[in-house]
Phi, psi and omega in degrees: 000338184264359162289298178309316208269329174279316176297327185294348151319291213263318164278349167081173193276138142261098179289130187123332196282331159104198193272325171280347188235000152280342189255308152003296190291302165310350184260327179293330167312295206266343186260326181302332183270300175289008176251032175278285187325298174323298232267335184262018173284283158318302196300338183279018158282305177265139181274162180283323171313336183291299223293142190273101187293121160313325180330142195268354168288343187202143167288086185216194158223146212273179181221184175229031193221139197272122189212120179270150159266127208278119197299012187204063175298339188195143204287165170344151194271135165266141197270116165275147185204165198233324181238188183264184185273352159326319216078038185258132176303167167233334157236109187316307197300354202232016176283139159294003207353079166292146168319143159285318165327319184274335162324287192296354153282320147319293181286260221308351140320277173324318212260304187285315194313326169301310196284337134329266185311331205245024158274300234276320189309320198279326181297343168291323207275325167250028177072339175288358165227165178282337234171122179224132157262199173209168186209040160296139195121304215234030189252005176272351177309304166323300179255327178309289183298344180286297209297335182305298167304152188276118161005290170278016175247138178335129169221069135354083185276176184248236172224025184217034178244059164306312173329310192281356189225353152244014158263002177270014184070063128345039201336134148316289146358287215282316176316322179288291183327288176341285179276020173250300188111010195264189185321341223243313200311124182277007170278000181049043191058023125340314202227135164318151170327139166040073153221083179272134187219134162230127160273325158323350174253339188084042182239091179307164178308118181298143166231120176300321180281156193293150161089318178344280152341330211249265186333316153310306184289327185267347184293307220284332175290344189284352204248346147267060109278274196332301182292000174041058178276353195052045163218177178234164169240155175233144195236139150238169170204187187230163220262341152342302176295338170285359138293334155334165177263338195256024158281318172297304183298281198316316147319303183299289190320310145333325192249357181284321182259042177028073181271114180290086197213154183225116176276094182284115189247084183277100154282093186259012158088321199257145130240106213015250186288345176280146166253189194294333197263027174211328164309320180183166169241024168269183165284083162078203173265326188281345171291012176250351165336280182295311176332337177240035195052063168224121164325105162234159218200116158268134173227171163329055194280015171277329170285081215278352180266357169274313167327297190332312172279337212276315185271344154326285197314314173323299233268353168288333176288322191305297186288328164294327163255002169046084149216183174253180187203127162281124153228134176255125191251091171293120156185215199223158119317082175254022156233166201285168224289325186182187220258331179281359178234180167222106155256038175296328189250022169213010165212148255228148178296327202272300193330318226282307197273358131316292175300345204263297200255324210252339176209095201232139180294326159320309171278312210281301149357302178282328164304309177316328189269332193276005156289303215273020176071014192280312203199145205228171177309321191292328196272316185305311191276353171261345188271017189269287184330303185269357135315310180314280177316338172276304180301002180270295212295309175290345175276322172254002147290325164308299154276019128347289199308157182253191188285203214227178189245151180295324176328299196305002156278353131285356216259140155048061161210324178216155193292321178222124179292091167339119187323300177303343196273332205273312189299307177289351152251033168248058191234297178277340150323284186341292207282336179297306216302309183249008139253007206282014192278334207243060185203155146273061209285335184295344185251016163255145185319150184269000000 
């Protein structure tokens, strides 16, 4: 009794409880105190080696030795890759044995996409556009992975995934518009050189700033899970961008709230002038995968039939387990960063003209089809020819066009246009009327 009148001491009246659930509490009191002396009975029965961690944060075991774990426990996560830079397969089992049509869509992808970037590079260089990236280099990251996908699945670019939007058939025409501002642009002149966007392809609009994207990209796969559409969103970024803080956010989301999505990571060595050995010091981008539980995978990305496959697979698990997946894509950045930069004054000539000449996604392709007897010298200097020429054609029609009429930089942010918004373009109406001799108004739409 003098165990019980003391916890009843040391706990104070419990009100509410009534007379029965108080002798209750004291009899649970009083049973706890005589089964300690058992219970450290029992326990002396076990070894500590026995005992199991509980924690609800981590899968582990416990150990008994002060030990850090060391970032570089085991080489390098390895770069799959299915040919060589011959174009010679190297695992029969792991040839895709694509159709030759679909093969010659690839490379004439890849190829106009060249031939593209390096007009539009030069019409920046002679003023006629404000602004350029190139996509030297980088173009099976691109088509390997477009040709993977499904039509209707999302896709959330950074600013170098041209490629994914011509392989999806992509009008020239539409590319020029773009990047001219002119009448045709469906962005209505809004938007900067190549922040290219279509909803008819499922290409969301580019936002320059970086990682931005990532985060966006997993609310929108949660929200195809949820409507149980069978499709995926696929996000690229450059492994810069995976320094952002919203790579992280965007990860943990994934994988926490089991998102059908492929974080596609083209490693070009660059975040504009940094180089990777100054970015971080783990292995790459796909070692940070498993830290948020996400399936990741590195490859070739000079190697478009190793994307092909790689991101094939993903994206059938992504929709059959509605999970996410990283692939990480090697390769080089072999023009400079946009048109604002020169990287002449942070990487070596020999570098630039290594990647250029001894392993290009381009040549390494092209050795593949003249194995397989698909395409010759011959096919190579007319389809040169006639690429050139589409793209010349779409180019000067593209500056033909006139600019977009200025209203329209009010147009289409809100369903009925706010008084302040309403007050500034009735300003510059004002300012066209009685300055517009010192504008080229002649050359915007009426």
């Amino acid at each position: 009794m003098a165990v019980v009148a003391a916890v009843a001491r040391v706990s104070g009246p419990s009100r509410g409880l009534g007379q029965v659930g108080l002798l209750l509490q004291r009899l649970g009191a009083w049973g706890m105190a005589r089964s300690q002396p058992q219970r450290q009975q029992q326990q002396q029965h076990f070894s500590s080696l026995d005992d199991k961690p509980q924690f609800p944060g981590a899968s582990a075991e416990f150990i008994d030795k002060l030990e850090f774990i060391q970032p570089n426990v085991i080489s390098g996560i390895p770069i799959y890759r299915v040919m060589d830079r011959q174009g010679q397969i190297i695992n029969p089992s792991e040839d895709p044995h694509l159709p030759q049509e679909k093969v010659l869509k690839f490379y004439k992808s890849m190829t106009l996409l060249n031939t593209m970037d390096r007009i539009l590079y030069e019409s920046q260089r002679q003023g006629r556009i404000s602004f350029y990236m190139t996509n030297y280099g980088e173009e099976g990251t691109h088509v390997g992975s477009a040709a993977a996908l499904d039509s209707t699945d999302l896709v959330f670019g950074q600013y170098r995934e041209a490629g994914v939007l011509m392989y999806r058939d992509y009008p020239l025409e539409q590319f020029m518009a773009q990047c001219y501002g002119n009448v045709n642009d469906l962005g209505k002149g809004r938007q900067m050189p190549v922040h290219y966007g279509c909803k008819e392809r499922h290409f969301v609009t580019i936002s320059s700033p970086l990682a931005t994207q990532i985060p966006q990209a997993v609310g929108a796969a949660y929200a195809a899970k949820r409507a149980n559409t069978n499709r995926i969103v696929i996000c690229y970024f450059g492994e810069g961008a995976a320094s952002e803080g919203d790579a992280h956010a965007g990860f943990n989301f994934a994988a926490t709230l089991e998102c059908p999505i492929i974080f596609f990571c083209r490693n070009n060595g660059y975040a504009i002038s940094t180089p990777t050995s100054e970015q971080y010091r783990g292995d790459g981008i796909a070692a940070r995968g498993p830290g948020y539980g996400i399936m990741s995978i590195r490859v070739d990305g000079n190697d478009v039939f190793a994307v092909y496959n790689a991101t094939k697979e993903a994206r059938r698990r992504a929709v059959a387990e509605n999970q996410p997946f990283l692939i990480e894509a090697m390769t080089y950045r072999i023009g400079h960063h946009s048109t604002s930069d020169d990287s002449s004054a942070y990487r070596s000539v020999d570098e630039v003209n290594y990647w250029d000449k001894q392993d290009h996604p381009i040549s390494r392709l092209r050795h593949y089809m003249q194995n397989h007897g698909w395409w010759d010298d011959e096919q190579e200097k007319a389809w040169r020819k006639q690429s050139r020429k589409k793209v010349m054609e779409a180019f000067e029609q593209a500056e033909r066009k006139l600019k977009p009429n200025p209203s329209l930089l009010f147009s289409d942010v809100y369903q009925e246009m706010p008084a302040q918004l309403r007050k500034q373009q009735e300003s510059l109406a004002r300012h066209l009327q009685t300055y517009g001799e010192h504008y080229p108004l002649d050359h915007f739409e009426k």
